[in-house]
Each structure stands twice: as C-alpha cells, then as structure tokens.
N, C-alpha and C positions, 0 to 999 in steps of 0.2 A: 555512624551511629549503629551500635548494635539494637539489636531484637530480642526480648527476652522472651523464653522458653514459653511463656504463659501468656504475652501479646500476640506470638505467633498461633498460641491453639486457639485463643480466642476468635482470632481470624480466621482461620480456618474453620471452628466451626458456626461463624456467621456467614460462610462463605457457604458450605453444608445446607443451613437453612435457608437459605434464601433459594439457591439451586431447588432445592424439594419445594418450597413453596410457586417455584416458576415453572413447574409442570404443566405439561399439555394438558387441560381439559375442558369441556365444553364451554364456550361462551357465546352468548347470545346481545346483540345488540341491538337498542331500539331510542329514538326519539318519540317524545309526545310537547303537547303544551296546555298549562296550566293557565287559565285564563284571570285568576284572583286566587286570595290565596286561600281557597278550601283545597284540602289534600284531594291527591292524585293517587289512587291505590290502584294495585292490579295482583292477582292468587296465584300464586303458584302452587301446584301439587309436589309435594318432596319425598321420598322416603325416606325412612331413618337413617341416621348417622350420615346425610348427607353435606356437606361442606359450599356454604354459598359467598363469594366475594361478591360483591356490589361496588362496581367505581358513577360517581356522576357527578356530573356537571352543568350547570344552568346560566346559562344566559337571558338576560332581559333587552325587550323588544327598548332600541331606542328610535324615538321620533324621528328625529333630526336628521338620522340616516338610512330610516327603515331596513335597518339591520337588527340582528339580536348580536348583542354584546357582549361580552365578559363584563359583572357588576362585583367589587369587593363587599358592598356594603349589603348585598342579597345574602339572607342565612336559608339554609334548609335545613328541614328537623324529617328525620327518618324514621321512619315505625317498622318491626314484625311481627308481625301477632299472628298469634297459631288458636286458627278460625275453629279448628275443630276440637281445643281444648279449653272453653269458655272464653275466648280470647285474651288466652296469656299471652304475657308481652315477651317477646324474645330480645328485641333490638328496641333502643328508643336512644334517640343523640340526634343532634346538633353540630351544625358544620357551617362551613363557610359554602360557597360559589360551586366550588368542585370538593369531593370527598369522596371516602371510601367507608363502608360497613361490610361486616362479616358477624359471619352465626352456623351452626351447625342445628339441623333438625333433629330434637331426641326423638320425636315419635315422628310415623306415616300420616300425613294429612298436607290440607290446605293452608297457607302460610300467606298473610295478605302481608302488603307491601306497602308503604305507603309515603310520600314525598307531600311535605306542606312548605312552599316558602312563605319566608317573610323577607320587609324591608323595612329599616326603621323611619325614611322618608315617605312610606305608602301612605294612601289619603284615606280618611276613615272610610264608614262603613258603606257609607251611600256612594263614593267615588268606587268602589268595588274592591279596593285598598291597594290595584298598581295600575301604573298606566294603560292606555287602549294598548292591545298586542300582546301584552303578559309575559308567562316567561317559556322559555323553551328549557327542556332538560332531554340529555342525554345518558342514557341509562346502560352499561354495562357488567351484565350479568355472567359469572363464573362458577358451572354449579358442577361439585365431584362427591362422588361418595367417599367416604376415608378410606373403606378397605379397597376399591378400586384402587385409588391412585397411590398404597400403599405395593399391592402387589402389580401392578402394572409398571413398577417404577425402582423394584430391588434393584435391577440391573443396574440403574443407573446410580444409585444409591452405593451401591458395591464400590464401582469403580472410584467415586469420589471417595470413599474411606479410604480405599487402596493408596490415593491419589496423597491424601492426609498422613499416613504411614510412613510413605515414600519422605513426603517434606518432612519429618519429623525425623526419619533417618539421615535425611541431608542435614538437618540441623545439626545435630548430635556428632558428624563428619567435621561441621564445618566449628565446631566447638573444639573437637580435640586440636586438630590444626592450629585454631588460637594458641591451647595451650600449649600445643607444642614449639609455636615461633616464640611463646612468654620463654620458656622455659631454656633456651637456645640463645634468643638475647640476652637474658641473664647470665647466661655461663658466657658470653662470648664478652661481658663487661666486668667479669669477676676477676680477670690479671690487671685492670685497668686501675680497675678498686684498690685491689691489694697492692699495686704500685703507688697509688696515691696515698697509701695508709703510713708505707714506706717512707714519704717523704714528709709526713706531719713530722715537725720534731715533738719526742716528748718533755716533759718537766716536772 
C-alpha cells in the first residue's frame, strides 16, 4: 500500500503537534473531596499569556466496598472565571468521570476554578444529592507561559522539522525508484508485446 505525499505531511505534522504539546512544564497534582454536589473551587494567580491544561478525575465513595470508584454515570461541570475581571467566564463544559479543560490567561490576575459533580441517580435535596462519602477528585494541573515554552523549546522544535525534511526527502527518493522499476518493466515487456502483435493475424 502506498503513502501518498499529503497522508504522509499530514502525519508528520500531527506528529509535530503533539511533540510540542508534550513539552516539559510545570505540573502540579492534588486530590480533594466533595462531600454533595455544591462546587469545589480553588484561585489560582496566572500571568498573562499563560497556558493551563487541567486533566481530572472523580470517583465516588461506594458503600459496599468502602472504596471510591470509577462511576460512568457521575458528570462534572468545570468553571474559570477570572475573579478580577467581574467574573468573566473563561472555561465552562461538561464531561464525563475523568476529563481534561484548557485556557490560556489574557490578562494578570486571579482565576477561580471550579468542579461541580452531578449524578442523575443522586437523592434530592434533603438526602445532600449523593451518597455518605461523596466524591473524590483528582486534579491535574499543567501551567506554562507560551513564550516560555516557545523559546525554551526552538531546539527541540528544529530538530523535528529537520527530522520532517529528511522524510520528505526519502519520500521523493523512494518515489523516483517506483518510477524507475515502472519504467524498466515497461521496456523490459515491450519485445514481448511486439512479438505478440506479430502473431495476431490480420483481416
């Protein structure tokens, strides 16, 4: 199965972005637990043009085993709101069990954070809306400035384009090659032709 020219740059450069997005930068990890389902916030101070990945994950307390669980049918709804600009909303979604949010700060300030689960079998108001034990979440925070990890990261950067160039040259190698074995079985079945041409009779 060949490769064509434009599957392979594609790959290459999903292969680019992904590298530059799995750069080295700070992350911070922490569990907490939510006891019902009023949100869990916590502030973080940012400066501009900072870059924040957020992975998390929540399990709920089950009875039975007094363990916390993985639950599919638990949602969390994620907020960021930037406290020091009348609380504009940056981030707001909805996920499953485990999820990721990302946002970048335009301005310097305070940025509150905020995790609310829900469940659609929780008991209303009076039952607190989830079982005794609640839920645990695990929170995974990745915070880089752009032009940090812009210039901290040419080098690395370099080299993969280098790297993209190189295959792009092999391609191009291994393209002429084809057309040079087309071009060589072709003439090397052109006497065979013409001997067969020879022997159609005409009429």
């Amino acid at each position: 199965m060949e490769i064509s020219q434009l599957q392979l740059q594609w790959l290459l450069q999903s292969l680019v972005l992904m590298l530059f997005l799995d750069l080295a930068i700070p992350v911070s990890a922490v569990y907490f637990y939510i006891e019902n389902a009023a949100p869990k916030c916590f502030y973080e101070e940012l400066p501009k043009d900072t870059i924040v990945v957020g992975h998390y994950k929540a399990e709920q307390f089950d009875p039975a085993t007094s363990h916390f669980a993985a639950n599919n049918d638990l949602s969390i709804s994620v907020t960021v709101d930037e406290t020091f600009d009348n609380d504009h909303r940056v981030v707001s979604t909805k996920g499953g069990s485990t999820g990721k949010f990302t946002f970048s700060a335009a301005d310097s300030g305070d940025h509150r954070i905020c995790f609310t689960p829900s469940h659609p079998g929780a008991g209303g108001w009076l039952s607190g809306g989830f079982p005794t034990g609640g839920i645990k979440m695990t929170l995974d925070l990745a915070i880089g400035e752009t032009s940090q990890i812009e210039s901290t990261d040419k080098g690395k950067i370099s080299e993969i384009v280098q790297k993209v160039k190189d295959l792009n040259a092999r391609l191009l190698d291994i393209r002429r090659e084809q057309a040079f074995q087309r071009v060589s079985y072709l003439r090397s079945q052109v006497p065979c032709l013409q001997s067969r041409q020879a022997d159609v009779p005409t009429f």
